[in-house]
C-alpha positions in Angstrom: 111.2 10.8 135.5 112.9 14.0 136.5 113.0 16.9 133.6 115.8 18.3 132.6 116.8 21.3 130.5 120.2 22.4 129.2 120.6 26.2 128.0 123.5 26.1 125.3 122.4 22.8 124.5 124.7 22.8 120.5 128.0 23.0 122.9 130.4 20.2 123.0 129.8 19.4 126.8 126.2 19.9 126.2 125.4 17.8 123.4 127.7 15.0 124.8 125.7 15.7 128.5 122.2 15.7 127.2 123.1 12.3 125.4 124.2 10.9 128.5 121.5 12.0 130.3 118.9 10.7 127.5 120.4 7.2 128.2 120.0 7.2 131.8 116.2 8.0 131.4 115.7 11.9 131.6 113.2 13.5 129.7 115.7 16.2 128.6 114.9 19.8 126.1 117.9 21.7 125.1 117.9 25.6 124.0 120.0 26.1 121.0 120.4 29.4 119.4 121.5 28.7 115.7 118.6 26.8 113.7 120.8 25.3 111.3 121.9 23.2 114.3 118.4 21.6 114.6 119.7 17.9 113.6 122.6 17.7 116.1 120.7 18.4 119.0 118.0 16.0 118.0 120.4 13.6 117.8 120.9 13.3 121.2 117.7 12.3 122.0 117.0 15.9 123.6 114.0 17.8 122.9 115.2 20.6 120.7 114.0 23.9 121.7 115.2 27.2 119.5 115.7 30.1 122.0 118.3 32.8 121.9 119.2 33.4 125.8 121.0 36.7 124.8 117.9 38.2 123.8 115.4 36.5 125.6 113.7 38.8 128.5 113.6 37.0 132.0 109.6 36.6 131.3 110.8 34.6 128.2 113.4 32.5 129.9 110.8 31.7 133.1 107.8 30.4 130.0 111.0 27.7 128.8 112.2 26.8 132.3 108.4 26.0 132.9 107.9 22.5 134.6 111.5 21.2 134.2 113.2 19.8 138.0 116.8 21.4 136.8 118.5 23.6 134.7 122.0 23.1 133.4 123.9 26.1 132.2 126.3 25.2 129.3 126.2 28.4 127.1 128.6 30.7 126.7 129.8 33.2 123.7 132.4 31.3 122.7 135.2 34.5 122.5 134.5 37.7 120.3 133.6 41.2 121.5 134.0 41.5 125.9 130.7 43.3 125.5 128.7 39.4 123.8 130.8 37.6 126.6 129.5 39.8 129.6 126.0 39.6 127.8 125.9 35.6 127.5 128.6 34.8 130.3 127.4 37.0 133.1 124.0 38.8 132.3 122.2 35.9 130.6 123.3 33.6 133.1 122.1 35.5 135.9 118.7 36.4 134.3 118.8 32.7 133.8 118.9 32.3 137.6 116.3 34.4 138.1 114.1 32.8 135.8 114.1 29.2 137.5 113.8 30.7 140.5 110.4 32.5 139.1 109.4 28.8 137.2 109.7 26.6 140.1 113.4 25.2 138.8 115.3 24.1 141.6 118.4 22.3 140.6 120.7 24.7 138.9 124.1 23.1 137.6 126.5 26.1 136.4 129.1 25.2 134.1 132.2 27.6 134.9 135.8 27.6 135.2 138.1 26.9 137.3 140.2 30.0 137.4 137.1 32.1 137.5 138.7 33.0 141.5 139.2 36.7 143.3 142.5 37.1 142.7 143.0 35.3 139.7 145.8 37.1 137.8 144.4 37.7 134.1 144.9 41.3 133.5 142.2 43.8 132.3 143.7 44.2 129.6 144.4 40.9 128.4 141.7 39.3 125.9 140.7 36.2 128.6 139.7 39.2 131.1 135.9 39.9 130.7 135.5 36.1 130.5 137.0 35.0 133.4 135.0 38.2 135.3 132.0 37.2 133.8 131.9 33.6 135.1 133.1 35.0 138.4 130.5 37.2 138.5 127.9 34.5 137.9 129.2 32.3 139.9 128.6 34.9 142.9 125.3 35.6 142.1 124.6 32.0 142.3 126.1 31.4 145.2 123.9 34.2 146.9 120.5 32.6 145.5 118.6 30.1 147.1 118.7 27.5 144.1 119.9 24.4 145.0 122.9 24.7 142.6 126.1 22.7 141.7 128.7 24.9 140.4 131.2 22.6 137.9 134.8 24.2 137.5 137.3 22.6 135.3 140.2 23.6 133.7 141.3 23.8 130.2 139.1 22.0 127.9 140.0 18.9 125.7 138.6 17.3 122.6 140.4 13.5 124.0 138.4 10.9 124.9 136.5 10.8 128.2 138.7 8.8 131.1 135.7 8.6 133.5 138.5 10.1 135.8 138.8 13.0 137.7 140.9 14.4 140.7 139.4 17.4 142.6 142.1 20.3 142.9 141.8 24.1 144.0 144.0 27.0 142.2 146.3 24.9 140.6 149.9 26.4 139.7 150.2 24.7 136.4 147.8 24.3 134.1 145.6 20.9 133.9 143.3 19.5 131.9 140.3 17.9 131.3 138.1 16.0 128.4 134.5 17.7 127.4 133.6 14.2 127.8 134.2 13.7 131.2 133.1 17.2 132.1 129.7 16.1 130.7 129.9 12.8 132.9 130.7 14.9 135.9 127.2 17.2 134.8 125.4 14.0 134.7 126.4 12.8 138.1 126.0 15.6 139.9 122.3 15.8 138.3 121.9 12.7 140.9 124.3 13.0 143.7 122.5 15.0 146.5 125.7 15.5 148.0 127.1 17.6 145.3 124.3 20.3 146.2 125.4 23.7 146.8 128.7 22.9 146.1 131.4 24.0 144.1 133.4 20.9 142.1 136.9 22.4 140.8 138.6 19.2 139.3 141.0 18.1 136.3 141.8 15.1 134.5 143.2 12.8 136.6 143.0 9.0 138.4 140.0 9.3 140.6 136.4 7.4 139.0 133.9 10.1 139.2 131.5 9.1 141.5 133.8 8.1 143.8 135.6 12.1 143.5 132.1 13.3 144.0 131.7 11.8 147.1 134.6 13.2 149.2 
């Protein structure tokens, strides 16, 4: 049994991914950073673990990745100030990075965006700016590590039901979308498909199952 642990683990892909997860077999912890939300990540079946990864020190974040196989990252700062966002999108995720490299934690699954590109339009000063930077940026410095990572980049974000369907796109023109649910079955598969390492998946909602996307 492989060990899994999901930093941001109260999100709506990560509760609905470490669920999954828990079905198929995986001994899985999530990091939460609210305590209040205690019940909703036991209720997955995860192990809940309370840890706030904006303030946690790299020494900290290495003691927690500690004897897991793989790391999904699925936090984020959910909007407010740019200065939170480039804290939790970018530097937190990076020190995260660092941290399974220093604890032995291979697999690294990133949870981005897809229009987190060079060259992506958003202007500095529009409010989207230091988030879309910020995943770019940690997107880079994973590429550049040696983790074996997976690097999942959908586009806008749904609450609809989960299709199980998926086409994989680059910069689209329009905007697509995509159910957290099926991001979170995407997260699961690529957990097992060796050929998704060191890959980037950019993908929408569409007609493809997603094992069968995964393998082209």
């Amino acid at each position: 049994m492989s060990k899994t642990i999901i930093i941001g683990g109260h999100g709506k892909v990560a509760l609905r991914l470490a669920a999954r997860i828990v079905e198929q077999g995986e001994d899985v912890t999530s990091v939460f950073r609210n305590p209040d939300h205690e019940s909703e990540v036991a209720e997955t079946g995860a192990k809940p673990q309370l840890g706030d990864i904006e303030q946690m020190s790299l020494e900290e974040i290495t003691d927690v990745l500690r004897g897991h196989d793989a790391v999904v990252w699925a936090a984020g700062a959910g909007g407010g100030s740019s200065e939170r966002t480039y804290a939790v999108d970018r530097d937190a995720a990076i020190r995260t990075m660092g941290a399974a490299q220093a604890a032995g934690a291979d697999r690294f699954v990133l949870v981005s965006y897809l229009r987190a590109r060079p060259g992506h339009g958003v202007a500095p000063d529009e409010p989207f700016y230091p988030y879309i930077e910020a995943k770019k940026a940690a997107e880079e410095h994973l590429r550049a590590t040696d983790l074996d990572y997976t690097i999942l980049a959908p586009d806008y974000l749904t609450s609809e039901e989960p299709t199980g369907r998926i086409d994989l796109i680059l910069f689209p023109a329009q905007e697509s979308y995509v159910s957290r649910g099926d991001v979170a079955a995407v997260a699961a598969a690529v957990l097992a498909e060796s050929s998704a390492r060191r890959r980037t998946i950019s993908f929408r909602g569409g007609e493809t199952p997603i094992a069968e996307a995964l393998r082209i």
